[in-house]
C-alpha positions as CSV (number, residue, x, y, z in Angstrom):
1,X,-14.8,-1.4,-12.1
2,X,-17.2,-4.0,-12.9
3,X,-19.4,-5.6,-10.2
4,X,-18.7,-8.9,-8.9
5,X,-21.1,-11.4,-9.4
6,X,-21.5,-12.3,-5.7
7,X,-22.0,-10.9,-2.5
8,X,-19.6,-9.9,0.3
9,X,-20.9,-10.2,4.0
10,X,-20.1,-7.6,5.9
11,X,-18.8,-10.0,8.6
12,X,-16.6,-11.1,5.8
13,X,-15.3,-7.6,5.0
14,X,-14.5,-7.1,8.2
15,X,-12.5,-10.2,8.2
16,X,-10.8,-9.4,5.6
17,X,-9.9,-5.9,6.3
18,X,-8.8,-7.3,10.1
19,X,-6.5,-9.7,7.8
20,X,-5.1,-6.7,5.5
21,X,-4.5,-4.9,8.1
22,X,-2.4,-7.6,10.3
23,X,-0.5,-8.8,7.4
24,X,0.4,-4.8,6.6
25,X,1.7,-4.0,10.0
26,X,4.8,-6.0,9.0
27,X,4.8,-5.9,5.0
28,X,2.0,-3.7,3.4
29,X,3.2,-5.1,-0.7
30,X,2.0,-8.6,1.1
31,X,-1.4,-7.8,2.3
32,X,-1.8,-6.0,-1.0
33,X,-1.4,-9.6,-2.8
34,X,-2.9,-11.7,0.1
35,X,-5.9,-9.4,-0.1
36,X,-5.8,-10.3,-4.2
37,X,-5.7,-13.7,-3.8
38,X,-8.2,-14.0,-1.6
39,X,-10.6,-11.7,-3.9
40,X,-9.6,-13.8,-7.2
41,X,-10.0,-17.0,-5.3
42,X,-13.7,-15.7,-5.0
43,X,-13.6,-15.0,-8.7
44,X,-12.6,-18.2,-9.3
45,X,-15.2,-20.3,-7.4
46,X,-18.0,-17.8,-9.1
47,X,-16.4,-18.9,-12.9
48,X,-16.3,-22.6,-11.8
49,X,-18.7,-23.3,-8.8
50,X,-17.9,-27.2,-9.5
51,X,-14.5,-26.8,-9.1
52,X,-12.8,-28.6,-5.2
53,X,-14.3,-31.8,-3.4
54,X,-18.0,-31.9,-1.8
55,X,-18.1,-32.2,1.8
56,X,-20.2,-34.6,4.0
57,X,-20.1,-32.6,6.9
58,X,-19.2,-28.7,6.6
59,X,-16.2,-27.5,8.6
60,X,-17.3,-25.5,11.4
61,X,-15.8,-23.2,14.0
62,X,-16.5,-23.4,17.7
C-alpha cells in the first residue's frame, strides 16, 4: 500500500472510526463506501489543493 501524502490526526481517526462504526450498525457495505469516500476525498484535495472556494472566516464548532 502506498503512503498517503498527508497526515491523519488521531482525533480524526477516531472520528472516523466512531463514523464507520455508526453507519455499520445498520449497513456495514455503507460504511465500507462512506469510509472510501471520505479517504479519496482526502486524496483528492492532496492532488488539487486549489480545488473549492476560500473562506473569510473558517467554520468553527462550539
Amino acid at each position: 500500500m502506498q503512503q498517503k501524502p498527508y497526515i491523519v490526526s488521531p482525533r480524526a481517526e477516531d472520528d472516523l472510526a466512531k463514523i464507520y462504526a455508526y453507519i455499520s450498525q445498520d449497513n456495514l457495505d455503507a460504511a465500507e463506501q462512506m469510509l472510501d469516500k471520505l479517504l479519496a476525498a482526502c486524496d483528492l484535495l492532496t492532488d488539487n489543493p486549489r480545488i473549492g472556494q476560500v473562506r473569510n472566516q473558517a467554520f468553527t464548532q462550539s
